[in-house]
N, C-alpha and C positions, 0 to 999 in steps of 0.2 A: 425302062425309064429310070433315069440316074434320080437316086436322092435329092431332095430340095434341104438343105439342111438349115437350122437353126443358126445362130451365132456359136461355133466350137468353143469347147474348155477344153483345160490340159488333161481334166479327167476323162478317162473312159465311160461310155456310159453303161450300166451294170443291168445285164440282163439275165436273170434267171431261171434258170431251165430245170422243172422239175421234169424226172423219167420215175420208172418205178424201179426197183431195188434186184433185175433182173435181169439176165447175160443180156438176150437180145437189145435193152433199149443201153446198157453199159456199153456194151460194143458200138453202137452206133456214135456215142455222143463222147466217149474219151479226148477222140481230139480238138475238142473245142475246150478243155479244162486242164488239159495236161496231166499228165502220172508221172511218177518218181520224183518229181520235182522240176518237170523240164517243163519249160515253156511249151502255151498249146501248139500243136500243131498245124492248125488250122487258125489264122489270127486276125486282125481285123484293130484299124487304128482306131473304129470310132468307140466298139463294142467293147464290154468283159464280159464273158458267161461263169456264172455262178450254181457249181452242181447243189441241183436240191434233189436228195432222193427224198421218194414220197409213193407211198403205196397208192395202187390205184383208184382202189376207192376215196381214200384220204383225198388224192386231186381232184375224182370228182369231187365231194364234198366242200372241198376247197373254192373249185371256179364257182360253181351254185352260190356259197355264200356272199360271195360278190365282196370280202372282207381281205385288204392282202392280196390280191393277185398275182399269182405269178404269171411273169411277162411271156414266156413260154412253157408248155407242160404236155403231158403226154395227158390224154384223156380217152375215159372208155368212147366207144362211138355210142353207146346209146344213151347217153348222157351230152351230147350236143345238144341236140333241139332245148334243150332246157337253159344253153349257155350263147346259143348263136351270136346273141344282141353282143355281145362280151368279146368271142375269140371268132378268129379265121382259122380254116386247117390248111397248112401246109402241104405239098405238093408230095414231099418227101416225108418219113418218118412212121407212115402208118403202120399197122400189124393186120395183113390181111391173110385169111387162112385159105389156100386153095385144094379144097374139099376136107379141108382136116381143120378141127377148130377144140374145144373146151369138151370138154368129155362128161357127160351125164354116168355116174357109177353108185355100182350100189355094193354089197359089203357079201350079197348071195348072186348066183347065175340064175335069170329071171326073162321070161317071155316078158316084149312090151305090154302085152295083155293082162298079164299079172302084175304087174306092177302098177298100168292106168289104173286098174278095177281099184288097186289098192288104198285111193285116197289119201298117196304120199305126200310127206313134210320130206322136202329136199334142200341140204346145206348149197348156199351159193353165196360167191366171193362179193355179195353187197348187192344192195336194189338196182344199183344206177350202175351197173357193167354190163357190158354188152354180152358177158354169158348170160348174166340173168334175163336181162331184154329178150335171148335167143332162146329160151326157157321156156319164157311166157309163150312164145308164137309156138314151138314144137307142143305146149302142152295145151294149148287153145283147146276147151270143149272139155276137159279132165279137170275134175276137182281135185287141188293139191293146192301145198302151204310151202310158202321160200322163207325159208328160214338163214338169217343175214349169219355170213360165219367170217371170220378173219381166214383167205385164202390156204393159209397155210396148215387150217384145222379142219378142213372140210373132210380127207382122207379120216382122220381118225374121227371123227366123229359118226363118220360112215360105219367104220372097221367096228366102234362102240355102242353100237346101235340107237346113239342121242337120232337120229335122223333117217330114216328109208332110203336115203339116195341122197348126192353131192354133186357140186358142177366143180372138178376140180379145171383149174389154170396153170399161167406158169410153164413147169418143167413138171408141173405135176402129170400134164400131159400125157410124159412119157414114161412118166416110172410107176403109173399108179396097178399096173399089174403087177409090178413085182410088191407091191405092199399089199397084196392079195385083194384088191378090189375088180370087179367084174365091171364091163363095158356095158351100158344099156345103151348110149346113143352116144357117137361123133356126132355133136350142132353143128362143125364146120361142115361133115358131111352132109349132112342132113339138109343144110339149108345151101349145097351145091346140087343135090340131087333136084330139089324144085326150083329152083334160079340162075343154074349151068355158070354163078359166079361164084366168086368169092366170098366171105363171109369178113366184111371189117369188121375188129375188134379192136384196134387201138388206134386213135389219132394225134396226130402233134398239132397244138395248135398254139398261136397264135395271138396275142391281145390288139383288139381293132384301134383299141387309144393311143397306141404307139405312131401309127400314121400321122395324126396329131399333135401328138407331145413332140415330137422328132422328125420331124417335116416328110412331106411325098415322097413315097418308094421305101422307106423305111421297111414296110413288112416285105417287101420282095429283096433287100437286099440281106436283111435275115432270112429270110430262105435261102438265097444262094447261100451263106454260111454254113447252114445246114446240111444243103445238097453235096458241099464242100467235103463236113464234117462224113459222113455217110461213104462218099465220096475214098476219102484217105482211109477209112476204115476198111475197106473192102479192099483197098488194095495194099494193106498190110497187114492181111488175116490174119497171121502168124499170133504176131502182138496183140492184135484186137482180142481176139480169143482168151491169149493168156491172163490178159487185163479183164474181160468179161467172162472169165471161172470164178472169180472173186466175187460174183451176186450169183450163184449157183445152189447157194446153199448145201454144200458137201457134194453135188454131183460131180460126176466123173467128165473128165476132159471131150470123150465120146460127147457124151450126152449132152452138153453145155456145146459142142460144135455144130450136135442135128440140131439143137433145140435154134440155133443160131439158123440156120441154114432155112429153119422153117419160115422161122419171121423176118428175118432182113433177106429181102425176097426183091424181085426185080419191080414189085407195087410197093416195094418200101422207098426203094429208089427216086421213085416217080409212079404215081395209086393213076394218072391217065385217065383215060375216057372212059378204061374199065373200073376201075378205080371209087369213080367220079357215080357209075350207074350202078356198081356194089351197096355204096351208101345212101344212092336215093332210093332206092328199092326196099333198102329197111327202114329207111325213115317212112316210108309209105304204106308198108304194111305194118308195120310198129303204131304209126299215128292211126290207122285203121282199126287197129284192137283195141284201141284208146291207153296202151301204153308209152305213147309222149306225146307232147305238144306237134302241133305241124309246125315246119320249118319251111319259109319263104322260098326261099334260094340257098344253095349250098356255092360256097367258093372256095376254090384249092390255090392257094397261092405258090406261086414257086420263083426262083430267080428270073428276075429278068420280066413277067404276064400270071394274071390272075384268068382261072379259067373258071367260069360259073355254069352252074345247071339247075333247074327246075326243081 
């Protein structure tokens, strides 16, 4: 469905896109902002997109307060259900992990059995991320304390013994063995091994008052943007990459490529019907443990058709 649009200004109109401060969500969304100076790549007469970086938790925090909106942002998935009334999620742009996901570590090599017994205080990158959400459900029946840490401190605070165990993210993903921390549990895997899917962990989403403010199809013509931006990124690796070293945080070209490779994934492209049954399935056993609200219907909007589920 084409746009119904407003009366036009000469202005663009300015929409802003928080991601988090991270290769994978930098790669995806460079060409909607442009680097070195050059015009985006991806461009749009009606639109401006406006980079907001913004750590994850901070965006949760941000849509929840309902204070400032931003018009587009990356958000944990288990932090929807608390914002649904507010955003749509996008078709394109999620972080789905298939069988590999947020890594539960601890600072010694430890049976699960020793560790459950142990009545762990474990660092995680904030209440409202979907490592934590995925946490709770792997630790359902175990008495243990989530201790909120700013992502990028959860490794040392492991290594320093403030905490029993850490969920680290990120790229921490993949380097947390060489900072001599041990594996207790893959959540991505963990939660493939009983759901044979995916494990969403980050979504793009959307503000529903934009339909409104900027007349019918509005949110689907931003999505095609998006799908766009995504789109040109993928088929100029090259560039995307050396642009998305730059939110790495010192890591090495390798690793800033897999860690790429992991998350801009063919359900980032387009998350689909599998996609679509990844994230009702956590919202259902998530809302089961009485860790969120239930959510109505889920909708994925993308250029062009809005696809909804149960």
């Amino acid at each position: 469905m084409l746009a119904s649009h407003p009366m036009s200004t000469n202005q663009p109109i300015v929409l802003r896109l928080g991601h988090s401060p991270d290769p994978d969500d930098a790669f995806m969304w460079w060409p909607l902002f442009g680097i070195d100076g050059e015009p985006p790549a991806i461009a749009s007469p009606r639109f401006q997109f406006e980079q907001v970086e913004i750590d994850i938790e901070a965006a949760n925090r941000r849509a929840e307060a309902g204070d400032d909106l931003l018009e587009i942002t990356a958000l944990s998935c288990g932090q929807f259900p608390r914002v649904a009334d507010r955003y749509a999620i996008t078709a394109c742009g999620s972080s789905m992990g298939e069988g590999y996901g947020p890594k539960l570590v601890a600072a010694t090599d430890l049976s699960w059995d020793e560790f459950a017994a142990s009545r762990p205080r474990i660092a995680t990158p904030g209440r409202r991320t979907t490592a934590a959400l995925t946490l709770g459900l792997r630790m359902a029946g175990v008495e243990h304390e989530q201790v909120e840490t700013p992502f990028e401190e959860v490794g040392d605070r492991v290594l320093a013994g403030e905490v029993d165990a850490g969920v680290v993210i990120h790229e921490g993903q993949l380097t947390f063995a060489d900072d001599g921390l041990h594996l207790l549990e893959d959540l991505g895997a963990w939660w493939g091994r009983r759901t044979n899917g995916p494990l969403p962990l980050g979504l793009n989403v959307v503000r529903r008052d934009l339909e409104t403010t900027h007349g019918a199809g509005t949110l689907e013509e931003i999505a095609g943007l998006l799908e766009r931006s995504i789109a040109h990124a993928l088929e100029h690796r090259t560039r995307s990459v050396e642009y998305a070293m730059g939110f790495g945080r010192g890591i090495d070209h390798e690793t800033a490529d897999r860690f790429i490779e992991l998350y801009v994934n063919r359900l980032t492209v387009d998350a689909g019907a599998r996609g679509l049954e990844a994230v009702r399935r956590l919202f259902a056993e998530a809302t089961d443990a009485g860790l969120v609200p239930a959510v109505d219907s889920i909708e994925f909007v993308r250029g062009g058709a809005t696809a909804t589920g149960g």
